[in-house]
ROMAR-349933 format. One line per 4 residues: their letters; for each residue x, y, z of N, C-alpha, C. Coordinates in steps of 0.2 Angstrom, whole numbers. Example, Ala and Ser with C-alpha at 12.3 -4.5 7.8 and 13.67 -1.06 7.14 Angstrom:
2
as = 66 -28 39 62 -22 39 66 -16 39 ~ 64 -11 35 68 -5 36 64 0 39
END
This chain:
303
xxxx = 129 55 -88 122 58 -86 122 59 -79 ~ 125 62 -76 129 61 -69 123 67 -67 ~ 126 72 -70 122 80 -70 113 81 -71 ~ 111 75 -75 104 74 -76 103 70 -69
xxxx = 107 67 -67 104 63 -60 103 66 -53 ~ 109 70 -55 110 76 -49 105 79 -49 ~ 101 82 -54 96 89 -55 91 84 -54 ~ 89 78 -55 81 74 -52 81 73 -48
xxxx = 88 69 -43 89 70 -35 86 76 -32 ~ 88 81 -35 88 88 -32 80 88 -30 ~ 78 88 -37 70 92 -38 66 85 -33 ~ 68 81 -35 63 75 -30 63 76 -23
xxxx = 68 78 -20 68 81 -12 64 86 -10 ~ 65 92 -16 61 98 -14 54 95 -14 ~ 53 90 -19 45 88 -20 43 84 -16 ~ 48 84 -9 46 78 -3 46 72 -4
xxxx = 50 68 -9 52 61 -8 57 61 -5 ~ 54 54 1 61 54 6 67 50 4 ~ 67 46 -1 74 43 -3 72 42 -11 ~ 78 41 -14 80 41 -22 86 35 -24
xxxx = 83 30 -26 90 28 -31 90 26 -38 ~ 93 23 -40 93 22 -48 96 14 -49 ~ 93 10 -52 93 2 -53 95 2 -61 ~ 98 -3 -64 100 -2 -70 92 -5 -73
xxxx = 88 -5 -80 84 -8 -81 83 -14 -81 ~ 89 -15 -83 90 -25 -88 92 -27 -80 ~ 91 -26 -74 94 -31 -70 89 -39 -68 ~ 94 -41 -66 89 -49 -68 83 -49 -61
xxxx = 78 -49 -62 74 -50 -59 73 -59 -56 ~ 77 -65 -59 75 -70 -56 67 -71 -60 ~ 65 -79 -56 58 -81 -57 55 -80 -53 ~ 56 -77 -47 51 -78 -41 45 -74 -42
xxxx = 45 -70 -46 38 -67 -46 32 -73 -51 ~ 38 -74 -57 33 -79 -59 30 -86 -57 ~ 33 -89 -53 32 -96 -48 29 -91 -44 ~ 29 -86 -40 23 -84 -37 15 -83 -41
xxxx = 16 -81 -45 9 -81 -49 8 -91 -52 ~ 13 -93 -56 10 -100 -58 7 -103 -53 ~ 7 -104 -45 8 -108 -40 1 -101 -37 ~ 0 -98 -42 -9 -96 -38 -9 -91 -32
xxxx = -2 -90 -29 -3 -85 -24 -4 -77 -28 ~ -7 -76 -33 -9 -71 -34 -18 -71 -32 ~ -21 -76 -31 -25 -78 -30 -30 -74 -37 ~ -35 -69 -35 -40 -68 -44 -38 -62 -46
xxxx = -31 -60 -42 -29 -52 -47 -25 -53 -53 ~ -32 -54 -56 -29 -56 -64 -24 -52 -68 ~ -25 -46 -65 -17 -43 -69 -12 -44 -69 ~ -12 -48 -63 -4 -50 -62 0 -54 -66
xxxx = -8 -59 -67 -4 -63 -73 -3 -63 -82 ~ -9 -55 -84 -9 -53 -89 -2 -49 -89 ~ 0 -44 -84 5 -41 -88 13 -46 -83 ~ 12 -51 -85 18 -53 -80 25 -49 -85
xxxx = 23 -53 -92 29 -50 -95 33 -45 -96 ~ 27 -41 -96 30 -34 -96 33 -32 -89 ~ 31 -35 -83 35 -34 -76 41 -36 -76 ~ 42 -43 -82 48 -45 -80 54 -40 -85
xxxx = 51 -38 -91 53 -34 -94 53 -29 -96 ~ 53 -23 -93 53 -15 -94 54 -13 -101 ~ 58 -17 -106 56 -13 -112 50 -14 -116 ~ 47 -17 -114 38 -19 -118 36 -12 -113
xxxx = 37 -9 -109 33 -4 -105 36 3 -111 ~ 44 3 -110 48 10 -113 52 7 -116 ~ 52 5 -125 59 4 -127 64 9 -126 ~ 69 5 -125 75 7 -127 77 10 -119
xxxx = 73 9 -114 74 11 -107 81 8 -105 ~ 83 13 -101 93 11 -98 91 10 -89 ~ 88 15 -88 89 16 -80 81 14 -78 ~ 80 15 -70 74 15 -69 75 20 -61
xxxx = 72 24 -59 72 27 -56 67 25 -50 ~ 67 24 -44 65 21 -39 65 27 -34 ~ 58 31 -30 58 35 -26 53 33 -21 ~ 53 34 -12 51 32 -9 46 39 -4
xxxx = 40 38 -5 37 45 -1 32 42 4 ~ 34 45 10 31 42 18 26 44 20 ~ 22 38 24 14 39 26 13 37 31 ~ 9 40 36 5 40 42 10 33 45
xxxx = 10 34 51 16 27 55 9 24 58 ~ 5 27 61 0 27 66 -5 28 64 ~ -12 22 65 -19 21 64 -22 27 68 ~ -26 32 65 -27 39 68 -36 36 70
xxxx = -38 30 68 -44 28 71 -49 28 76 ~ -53 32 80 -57 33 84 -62 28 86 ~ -64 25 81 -71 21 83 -68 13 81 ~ -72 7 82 -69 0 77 -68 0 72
xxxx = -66 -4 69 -67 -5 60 -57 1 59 ~ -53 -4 59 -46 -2 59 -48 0 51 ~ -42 4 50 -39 6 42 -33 6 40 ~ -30 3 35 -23 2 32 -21 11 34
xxxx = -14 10 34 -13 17 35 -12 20 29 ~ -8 18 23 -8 21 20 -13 24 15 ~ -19 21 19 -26 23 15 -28 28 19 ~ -26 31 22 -32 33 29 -33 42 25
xxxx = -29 46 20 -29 53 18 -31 53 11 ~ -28 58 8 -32 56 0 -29 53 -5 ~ -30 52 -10 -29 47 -15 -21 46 -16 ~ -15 43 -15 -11 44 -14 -6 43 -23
xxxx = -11 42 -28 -11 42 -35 -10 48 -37 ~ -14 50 -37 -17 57 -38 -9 64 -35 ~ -9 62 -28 -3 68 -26 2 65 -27 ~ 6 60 -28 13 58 -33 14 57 -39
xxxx = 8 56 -42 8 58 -49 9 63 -52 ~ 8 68 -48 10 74 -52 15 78 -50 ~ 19 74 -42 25 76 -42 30 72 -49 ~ 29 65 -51 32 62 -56 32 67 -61
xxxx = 28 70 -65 29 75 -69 31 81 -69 ~ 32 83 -63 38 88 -64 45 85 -66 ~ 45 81 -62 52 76 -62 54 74 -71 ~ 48 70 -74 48 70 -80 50 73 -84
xxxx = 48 82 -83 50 88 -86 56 88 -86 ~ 61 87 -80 66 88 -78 69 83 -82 ~ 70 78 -82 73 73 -85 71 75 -94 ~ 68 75 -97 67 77 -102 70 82 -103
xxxx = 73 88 -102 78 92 -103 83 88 -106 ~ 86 83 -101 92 81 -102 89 76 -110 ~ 85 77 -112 84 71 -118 80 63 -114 ~ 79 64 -111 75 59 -108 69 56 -112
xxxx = 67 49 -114 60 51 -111 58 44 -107 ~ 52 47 -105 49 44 -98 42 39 -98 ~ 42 36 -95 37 33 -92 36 34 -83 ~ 30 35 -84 28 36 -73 25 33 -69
xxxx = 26 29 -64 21 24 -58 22 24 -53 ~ 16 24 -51 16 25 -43 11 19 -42 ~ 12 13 -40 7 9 -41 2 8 -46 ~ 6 11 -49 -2 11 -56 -1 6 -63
xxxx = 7 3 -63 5 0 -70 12 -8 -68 ~ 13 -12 -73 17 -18 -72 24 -16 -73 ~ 27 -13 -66 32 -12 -66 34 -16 -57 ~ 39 -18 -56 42 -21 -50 45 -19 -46
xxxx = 41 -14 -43 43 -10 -39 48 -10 -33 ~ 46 -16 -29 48 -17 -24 57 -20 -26 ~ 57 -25 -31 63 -30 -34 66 -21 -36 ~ 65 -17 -39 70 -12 -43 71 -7 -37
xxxx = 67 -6 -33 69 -3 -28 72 -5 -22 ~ 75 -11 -21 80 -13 -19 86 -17 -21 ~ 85 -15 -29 90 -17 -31 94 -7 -32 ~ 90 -5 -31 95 3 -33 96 6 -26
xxxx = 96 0 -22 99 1 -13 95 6 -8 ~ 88 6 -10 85 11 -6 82 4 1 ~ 83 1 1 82 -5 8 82 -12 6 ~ 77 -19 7 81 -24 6 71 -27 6
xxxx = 71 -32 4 65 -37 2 64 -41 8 ~ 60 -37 16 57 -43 18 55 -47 21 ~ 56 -53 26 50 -58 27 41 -55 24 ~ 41 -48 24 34 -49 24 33 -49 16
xxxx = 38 -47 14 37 -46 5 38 -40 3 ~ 39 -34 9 39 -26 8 45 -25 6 ~ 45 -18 4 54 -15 5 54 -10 12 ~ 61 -12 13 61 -10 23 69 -8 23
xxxx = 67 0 25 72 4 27 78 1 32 ~ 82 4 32 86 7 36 84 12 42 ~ 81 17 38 79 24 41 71 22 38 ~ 65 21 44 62 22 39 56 17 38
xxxx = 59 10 41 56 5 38 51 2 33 ~ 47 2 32 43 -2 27 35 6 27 ~ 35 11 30 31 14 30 30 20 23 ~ 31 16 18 31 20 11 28 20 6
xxxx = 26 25 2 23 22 -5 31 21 -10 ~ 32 18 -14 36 16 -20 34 21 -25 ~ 38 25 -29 35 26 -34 42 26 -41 ~ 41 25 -47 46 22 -51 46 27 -59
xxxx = 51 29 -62 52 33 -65 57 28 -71 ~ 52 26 -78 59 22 -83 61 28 -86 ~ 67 27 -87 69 32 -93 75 29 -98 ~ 73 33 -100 79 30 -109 88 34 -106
xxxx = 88 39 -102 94 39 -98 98 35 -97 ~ 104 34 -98 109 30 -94 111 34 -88 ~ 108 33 -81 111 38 -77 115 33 -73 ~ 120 35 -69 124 32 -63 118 28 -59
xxxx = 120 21 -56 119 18 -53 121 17 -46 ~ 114 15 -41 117 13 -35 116 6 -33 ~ 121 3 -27 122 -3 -28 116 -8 -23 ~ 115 -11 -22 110 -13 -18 112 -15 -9
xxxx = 109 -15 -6 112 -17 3 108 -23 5 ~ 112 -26 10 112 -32 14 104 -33 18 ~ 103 -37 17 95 -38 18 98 -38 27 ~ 93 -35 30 95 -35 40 90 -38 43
xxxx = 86 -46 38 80 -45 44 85 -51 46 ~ 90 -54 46 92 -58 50 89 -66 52 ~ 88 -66 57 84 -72 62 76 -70 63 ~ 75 -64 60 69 -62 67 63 -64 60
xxxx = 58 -66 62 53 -69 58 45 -64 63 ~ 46 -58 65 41 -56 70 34 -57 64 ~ 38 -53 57 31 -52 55 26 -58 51 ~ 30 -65 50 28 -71 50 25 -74 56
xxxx = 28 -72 62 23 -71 68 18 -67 70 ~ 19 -64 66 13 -59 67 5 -57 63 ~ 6 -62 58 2 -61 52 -5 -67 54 ~ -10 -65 53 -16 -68 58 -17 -74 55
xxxx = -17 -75 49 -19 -81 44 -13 -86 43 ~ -9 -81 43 1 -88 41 3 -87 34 ~ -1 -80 32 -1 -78 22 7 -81 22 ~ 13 -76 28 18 -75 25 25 -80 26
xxxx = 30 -79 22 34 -86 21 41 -84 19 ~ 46 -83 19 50 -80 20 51 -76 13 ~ 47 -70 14 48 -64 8 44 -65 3 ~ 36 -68 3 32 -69 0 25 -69 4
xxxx = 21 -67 0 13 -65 3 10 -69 -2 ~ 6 -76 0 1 -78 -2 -7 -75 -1 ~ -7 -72 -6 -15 -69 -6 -21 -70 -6 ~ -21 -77 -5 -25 -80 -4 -27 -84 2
xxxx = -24 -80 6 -25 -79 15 -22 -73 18 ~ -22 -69 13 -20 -60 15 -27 -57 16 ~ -25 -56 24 -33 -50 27 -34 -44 22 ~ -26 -41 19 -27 -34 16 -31 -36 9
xxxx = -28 -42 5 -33 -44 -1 -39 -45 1 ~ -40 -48 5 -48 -50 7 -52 -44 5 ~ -51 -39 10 -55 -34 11 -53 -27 9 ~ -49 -29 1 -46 -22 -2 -48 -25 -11
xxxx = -44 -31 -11 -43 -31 -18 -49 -39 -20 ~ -49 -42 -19 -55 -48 -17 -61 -46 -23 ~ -61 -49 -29 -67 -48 -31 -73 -50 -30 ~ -79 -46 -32 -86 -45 -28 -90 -53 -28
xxxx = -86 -58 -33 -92 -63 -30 -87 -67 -26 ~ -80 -67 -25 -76 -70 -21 -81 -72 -12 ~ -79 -75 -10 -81 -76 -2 -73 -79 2 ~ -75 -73 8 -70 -74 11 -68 -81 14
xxxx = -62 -85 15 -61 -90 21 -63 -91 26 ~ -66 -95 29 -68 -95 37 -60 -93 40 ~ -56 -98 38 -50 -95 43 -47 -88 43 ~ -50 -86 38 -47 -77 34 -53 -73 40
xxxx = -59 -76 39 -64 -72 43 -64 -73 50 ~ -62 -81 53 -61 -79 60 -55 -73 61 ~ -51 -73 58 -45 -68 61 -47 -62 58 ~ -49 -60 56 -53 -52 52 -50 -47 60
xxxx = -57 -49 66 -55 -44 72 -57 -39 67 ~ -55 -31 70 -60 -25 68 -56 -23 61 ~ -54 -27 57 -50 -25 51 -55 -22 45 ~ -55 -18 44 -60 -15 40 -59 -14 34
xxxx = -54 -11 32 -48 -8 26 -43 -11 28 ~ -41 -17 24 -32 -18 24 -30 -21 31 ~ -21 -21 31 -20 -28 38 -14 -23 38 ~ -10 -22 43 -3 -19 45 1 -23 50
xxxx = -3 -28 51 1 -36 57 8 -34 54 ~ 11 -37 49 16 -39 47 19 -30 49 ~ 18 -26 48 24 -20 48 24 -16 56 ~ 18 -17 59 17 -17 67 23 -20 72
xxxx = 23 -26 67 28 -30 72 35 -29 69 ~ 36 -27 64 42 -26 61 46 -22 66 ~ 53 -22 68 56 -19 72 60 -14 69 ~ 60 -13 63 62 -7 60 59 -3 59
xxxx = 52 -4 61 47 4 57 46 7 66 ~ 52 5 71 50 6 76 56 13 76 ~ 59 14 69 65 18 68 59 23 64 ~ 60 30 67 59 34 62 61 37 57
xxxx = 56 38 51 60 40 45 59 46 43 ~ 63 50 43 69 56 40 62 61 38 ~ 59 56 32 54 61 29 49 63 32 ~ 47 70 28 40 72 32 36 69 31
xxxx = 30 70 32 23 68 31 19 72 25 ~ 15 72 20 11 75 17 4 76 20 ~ 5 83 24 -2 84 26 -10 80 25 ~ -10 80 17 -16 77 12 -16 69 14
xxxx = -11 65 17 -11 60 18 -13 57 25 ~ -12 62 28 -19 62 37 -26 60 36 ~ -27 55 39 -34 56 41 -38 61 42 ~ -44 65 39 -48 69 42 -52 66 48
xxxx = -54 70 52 -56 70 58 -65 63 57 ~ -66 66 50 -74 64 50 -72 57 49 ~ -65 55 43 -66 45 46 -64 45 50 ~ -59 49 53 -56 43 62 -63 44 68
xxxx = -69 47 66 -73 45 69 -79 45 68 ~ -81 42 61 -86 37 58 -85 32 61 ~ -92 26 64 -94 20 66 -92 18 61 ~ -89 11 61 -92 5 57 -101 5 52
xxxx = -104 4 61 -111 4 57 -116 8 53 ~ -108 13 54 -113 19 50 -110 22 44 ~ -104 19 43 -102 17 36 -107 11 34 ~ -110 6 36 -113 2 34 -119 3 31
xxxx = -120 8 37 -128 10 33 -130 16 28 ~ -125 18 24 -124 23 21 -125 20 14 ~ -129 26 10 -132 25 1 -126 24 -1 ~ -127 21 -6 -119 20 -12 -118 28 -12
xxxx = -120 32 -15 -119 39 -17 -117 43 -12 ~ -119 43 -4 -118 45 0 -111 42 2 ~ -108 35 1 -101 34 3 -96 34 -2 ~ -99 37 -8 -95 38 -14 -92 46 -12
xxxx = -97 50 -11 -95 58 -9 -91 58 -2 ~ -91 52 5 -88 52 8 -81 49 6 ~ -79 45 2 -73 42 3 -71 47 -5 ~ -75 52 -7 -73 55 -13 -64 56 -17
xxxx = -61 61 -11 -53 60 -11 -48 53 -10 ~ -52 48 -7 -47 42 -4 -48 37 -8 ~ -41 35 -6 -40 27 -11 -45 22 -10 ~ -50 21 -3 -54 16 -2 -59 18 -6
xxxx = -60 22 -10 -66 25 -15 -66 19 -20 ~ -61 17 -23 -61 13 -26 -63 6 -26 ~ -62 2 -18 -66 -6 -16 -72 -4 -18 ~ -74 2 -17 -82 1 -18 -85 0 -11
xxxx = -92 4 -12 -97 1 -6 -97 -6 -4 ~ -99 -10 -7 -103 -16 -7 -98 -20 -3 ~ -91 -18 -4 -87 -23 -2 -84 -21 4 ~ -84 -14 4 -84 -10 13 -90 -14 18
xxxx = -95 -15 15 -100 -17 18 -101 -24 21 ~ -99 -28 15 -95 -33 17 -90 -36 22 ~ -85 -31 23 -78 -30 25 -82 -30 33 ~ -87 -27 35 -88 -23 40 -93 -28 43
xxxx = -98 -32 38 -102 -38 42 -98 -42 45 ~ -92 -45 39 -89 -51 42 -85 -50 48 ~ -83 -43 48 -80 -39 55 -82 -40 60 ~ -90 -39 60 -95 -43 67 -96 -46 70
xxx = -95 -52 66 -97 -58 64 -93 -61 66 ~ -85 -59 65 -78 -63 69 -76 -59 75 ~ -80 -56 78 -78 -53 84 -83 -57 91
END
């Protein structure tokens, strides 16, 4: 299937993904993911622990899957932020589901020729992104829990492609964080622990994924500062993302000019309806009002 992987490489580049590997599917994932969830650091994202099995397992996703296809497409390096109230970067343009999803489907097409068939994710379903995509040598797992380039470093969306192909394999690379622990020191709360994010001292859960009757930590909310959307401590401090990555940028993935200089407080005081039509193309449409609003009191309130 050499020539099937050739022709997906090929198309995946024209369609702007900046790196490509292929991981076998049965490779051993180890338990760590699931001693992470038994031991609570998934804190109330109950998915986690509803589809564990299927994570650990890809063919409960696609029987008869051989390969698993692993692509990396790059986002904003820099907070384009004008007023208080910081935002994750990869949030900051539109909906980041939506514009890779249907680069995956042409790729799907593509592969299907060759007799494929496929399943597609981009953060959307119980696949292990991070573990397959460094098993198929596109970077290496970590202190903060990310995949972190070479070229590149940790500034990317994952997205993963199972197929029933047996296509050629690549091998995995040498983890380079070494001695340095910056982004363990750099993390406001101490979430991280050598290649693990406990979630339940994670500023980005607090104020992203956090369900509505959850209440934040005192020590989560002393450390907040103007965090508004999400937390980048750990990849700030990363010494790799101080390397630039190859790829370009997807225009649609820029901030518009109207959030990088919307207030906080005026994000606050906006109708549901009115901040549903404002955050209409972006991923933070999804936390919802109530919890932006949240995100932004307790902002106040620890500064």
């Amino acid at each position: 299937m050499k020539a099937a992987r050739q022709a997906v490489e090929y198309a995946a580049m024209q369609l702007g993904f900046s790196g490509m590997g292929v991981a076998p599917a049965d490779a051993d994932q180890g338990n760590c993911l699931r001693h992470w969830v038994e031991t609570g650091c998934h804190a109330d994202m109950s998915w986690m622990e509803r589809h564990l099995s299927a994570r650990e397992n890809p063919q409960l996703l696609l029987p008869g899957v051989k390969s698993i296809i692993m692509l990396t497409y790059e986002y904003p390096r820099s907070d384009a932020r004008r007023e208080s109230g910081t935002m994750a970067r990869y949030a900051q343009g539109e909906d980041y589901h939506k514009i890779i999803s249907a680069k995956l489907a042409d790729l799907d097409e593509t592969l299907s020729f060759y007799g494929g068939e496929q399943r597609c994710f981009t953060d959307s379903g119980p696949v292990s992104e991070r573990f397959f995509a460094a098993r198929a040598g596109l970077g290496w797992i970590g202190r903060n829990g990310l995949l972190v380039r070479l070229q590149g470093g940790s500034y990317c969306f994952l997205a993963g492609i199972l197929t029933t192909l047996d296509l050629p394999t690549d091998e995995p690379i040498a983890n380079h964080c070494g001695k340095c622990r910056r982004c363990e020191e750099a993390c406001p709360t101490g979430a991280l622990r050598d290649g693990s994010c406990d979630a339940r001292l994670c500023l980005a859960y607090w104020t992203i994924e956090a369900g509505e009757g959850a209440r934040m930590p005192a020590k989560v909310k002393e450390a907040l500062g103007e965090r508004m959307y999400g937390c980048d401590a750990c990849q700030e401090a990363c010494p790799w993302n101080s390397r630039e990555s190859k790829g370009r940028i997807d225009a649609r993935l820029l901030m518009p000019a109207k959030v990088a200089r919307v207030q906080a407080k005026d994000l606050a005081s906006m109708g549901d309806e009115e901040w549903q039509n404002y955050f209409a193309h972006s991923p933070v449409r999804r936390t919802g009002a109530v919890h932006l609003r949240k995100n932004i009191e307790a902002m106040h309130s620890s500064m």
